[in-house]
C-alpha positions in Angstrom: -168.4 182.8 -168.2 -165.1 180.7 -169.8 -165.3 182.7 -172.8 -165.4 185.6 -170.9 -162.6 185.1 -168.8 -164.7 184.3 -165.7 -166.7 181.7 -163.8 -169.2 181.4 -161.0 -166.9 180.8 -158.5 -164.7 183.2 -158.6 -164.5 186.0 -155.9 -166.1 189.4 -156.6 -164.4 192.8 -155.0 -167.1 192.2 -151.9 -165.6 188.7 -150.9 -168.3 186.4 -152.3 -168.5 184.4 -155.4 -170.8 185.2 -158.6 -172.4 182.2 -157.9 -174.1 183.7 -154.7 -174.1 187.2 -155.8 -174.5 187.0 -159.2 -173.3 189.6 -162.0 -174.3 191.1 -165.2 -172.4 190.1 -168.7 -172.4 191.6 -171.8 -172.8 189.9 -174.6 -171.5 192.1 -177.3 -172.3 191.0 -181.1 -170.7 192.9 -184.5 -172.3 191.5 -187.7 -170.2 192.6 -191.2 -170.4 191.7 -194.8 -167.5 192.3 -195.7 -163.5 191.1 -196.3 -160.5 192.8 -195.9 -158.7 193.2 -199.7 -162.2 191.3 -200.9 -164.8 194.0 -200.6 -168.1 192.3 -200.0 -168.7 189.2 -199.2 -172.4 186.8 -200.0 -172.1 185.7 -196.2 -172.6 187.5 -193.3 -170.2 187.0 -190.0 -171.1 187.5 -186.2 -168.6 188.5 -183.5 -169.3 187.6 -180.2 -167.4 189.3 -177.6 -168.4 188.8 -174.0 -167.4 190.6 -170.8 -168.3 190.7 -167.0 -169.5 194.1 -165.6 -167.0 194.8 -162.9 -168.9 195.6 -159.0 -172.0 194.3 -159.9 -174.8 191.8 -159.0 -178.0 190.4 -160.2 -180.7 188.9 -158.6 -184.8 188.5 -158.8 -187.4 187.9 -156.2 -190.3 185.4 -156.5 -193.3 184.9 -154.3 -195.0 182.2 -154.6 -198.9 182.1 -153.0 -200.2 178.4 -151.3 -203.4 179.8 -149.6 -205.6 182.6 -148.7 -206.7 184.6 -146.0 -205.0 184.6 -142.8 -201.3 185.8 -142.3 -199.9 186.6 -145.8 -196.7 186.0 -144.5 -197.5 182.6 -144.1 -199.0 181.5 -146.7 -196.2 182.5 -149.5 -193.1 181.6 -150.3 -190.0 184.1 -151.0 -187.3 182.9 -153.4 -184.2 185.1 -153.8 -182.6 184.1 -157.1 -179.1 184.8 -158.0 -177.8 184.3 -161.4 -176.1 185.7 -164.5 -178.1 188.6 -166.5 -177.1 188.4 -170.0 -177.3 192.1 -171.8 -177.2 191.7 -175.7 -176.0 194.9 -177.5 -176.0 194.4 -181.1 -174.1 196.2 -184.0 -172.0 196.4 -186.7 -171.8 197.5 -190.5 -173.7 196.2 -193.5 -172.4 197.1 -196.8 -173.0 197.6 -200.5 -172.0 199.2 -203.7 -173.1 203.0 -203.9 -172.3 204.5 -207.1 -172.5 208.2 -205.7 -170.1 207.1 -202.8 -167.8 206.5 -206.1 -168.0 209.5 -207.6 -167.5 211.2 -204.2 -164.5 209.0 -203.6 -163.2 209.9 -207.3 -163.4 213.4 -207.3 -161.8 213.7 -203.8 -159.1 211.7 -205.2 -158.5 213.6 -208.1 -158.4 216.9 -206.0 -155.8 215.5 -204.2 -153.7 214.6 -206.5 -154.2 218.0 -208.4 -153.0 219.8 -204.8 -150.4 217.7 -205.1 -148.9 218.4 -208.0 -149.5 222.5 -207.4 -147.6 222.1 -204.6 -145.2 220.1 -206.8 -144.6 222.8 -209.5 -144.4 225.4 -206.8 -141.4 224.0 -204.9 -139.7 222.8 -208.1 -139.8 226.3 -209.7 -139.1 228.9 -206.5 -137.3 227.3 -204.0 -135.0 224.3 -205.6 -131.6 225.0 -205.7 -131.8 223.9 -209.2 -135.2 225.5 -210.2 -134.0 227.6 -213.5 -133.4 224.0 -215.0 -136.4 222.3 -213.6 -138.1 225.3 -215.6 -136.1 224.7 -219.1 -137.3 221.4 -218.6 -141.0 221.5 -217.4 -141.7 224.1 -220.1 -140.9 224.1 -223.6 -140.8 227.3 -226.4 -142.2 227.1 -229.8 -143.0 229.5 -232.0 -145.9 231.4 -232.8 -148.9 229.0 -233.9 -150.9 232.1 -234.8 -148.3 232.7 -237.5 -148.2 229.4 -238.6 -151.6 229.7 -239.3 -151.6 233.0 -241.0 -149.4 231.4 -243.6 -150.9 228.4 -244.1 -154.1 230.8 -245.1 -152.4 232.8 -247.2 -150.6 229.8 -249.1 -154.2 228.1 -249.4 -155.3 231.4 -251.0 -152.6 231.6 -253.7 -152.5 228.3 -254.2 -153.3 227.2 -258.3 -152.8 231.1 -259.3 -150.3 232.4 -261.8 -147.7 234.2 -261.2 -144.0 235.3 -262.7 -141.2 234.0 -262.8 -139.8 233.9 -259.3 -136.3 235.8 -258.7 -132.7 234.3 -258.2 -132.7 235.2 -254.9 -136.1 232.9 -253.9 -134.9 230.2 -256.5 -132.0 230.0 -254.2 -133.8 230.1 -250.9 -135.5 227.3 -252.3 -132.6 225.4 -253.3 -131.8 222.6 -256.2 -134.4 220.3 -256.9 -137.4 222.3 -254.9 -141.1 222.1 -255.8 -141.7 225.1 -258.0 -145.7 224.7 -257.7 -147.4 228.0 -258.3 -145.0 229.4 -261.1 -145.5 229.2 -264.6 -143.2 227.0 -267.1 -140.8 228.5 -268.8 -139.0 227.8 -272.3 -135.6 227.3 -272.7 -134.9 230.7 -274.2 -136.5 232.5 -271.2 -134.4 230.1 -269.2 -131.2 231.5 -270.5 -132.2 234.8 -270.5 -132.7 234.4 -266.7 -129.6 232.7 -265.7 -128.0 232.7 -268.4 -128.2 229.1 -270.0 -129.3 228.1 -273.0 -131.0 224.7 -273.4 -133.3 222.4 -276.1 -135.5 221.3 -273.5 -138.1 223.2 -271.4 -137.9 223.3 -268.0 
């Protein structure tokens, strides 16, 4: 009755005590496993939480037989009993790990966060005041990767045949000290003849 805020003696709303009335508590008990910021926990806890049921009143009658035959009424004893009914109502949560409740977790989180940046992109792009920059510098241009590749095939498949002498014009787009690979050698006579030099030494 202390823990719940109450004793026997105190006045009910009809004008008499608990103690000659009686009443009904509840006793109200939450078991958990686990911690807040720990997860769970090797020990289980119990809450008790009790409380008076307002308006009401218990009590329990006893007869009690000393003879037979005769007036019954005489013969028995009627107690009246008045006293406090305890009501236990029991709950709570019990925990553990759950794998699938991970995955569920996971993937809800994940979608979330994918909405997210959708929505994101979508603002940045069409409705910013600034959204022609936020575009230069969300996306970026390169060139053709499907032509890059094209050559790269085509080098591969000329690559250790011979060919002639390459032209002025491509010696010059390949400028001074390039790798000549795939062109033949060339003596020194053909060498002036080209360009118009004349040395000892083959090139």
């Amino acid at each position: 009755m202390n823990a719940a805020g109450s004793s026997l003696d105190e006045i009910n709303s009809s004008g008499s005590s608990y103690r000659n009335d009686g009443t009904t508590l509840i006793l109200k008990v939450e078991y958990s496993n686990t911690r807040s910021w720990s997860g769970l926990s090797k020990d289980i806890t119990y809450l008790y939480t009790p409380f008076l049921l307002s308006d009401t009143s218990f009590k329990l009658y006893e007869s009690i037989w000393e003879g037979t035959g005769g007036d019954y009424r005489a013969n028995r004893t009627l107690l009246n009993k008045h006293g406090v009914k305890i009501d236990l109502v029991q709950g709570g949560n019990l925990a553990k790990f759950s794998f699938s409740q991970l995955l569920v977790s996971l993937t809800t989180s994940l979608t979330l966060l994918a909405v997210a940046t959708v929505i994101t992109d979508i603002v940045a792009l069409y409705f910013l005041p600034d959204k022609d920059r936020y575009e230069n510098a969300k996306y970026e241009l390169t060139e053709d990767f499907s032509d890059l590749r094209d050559a790269e095939e085509e080098a591969a498949k000329n690559k250790g045949k011979t060919v002639g002498p390459p032209s002025s014009s491509s010696m010059a787009s390949r400028g001074t000290g390039s790798n000549n690979d795939g062109y033949r050698l060339i003596d020194s006579e053909d060498h002036g003849k080209l360009y118009g030099e004349k040395g000892k030494n083959k090139v």
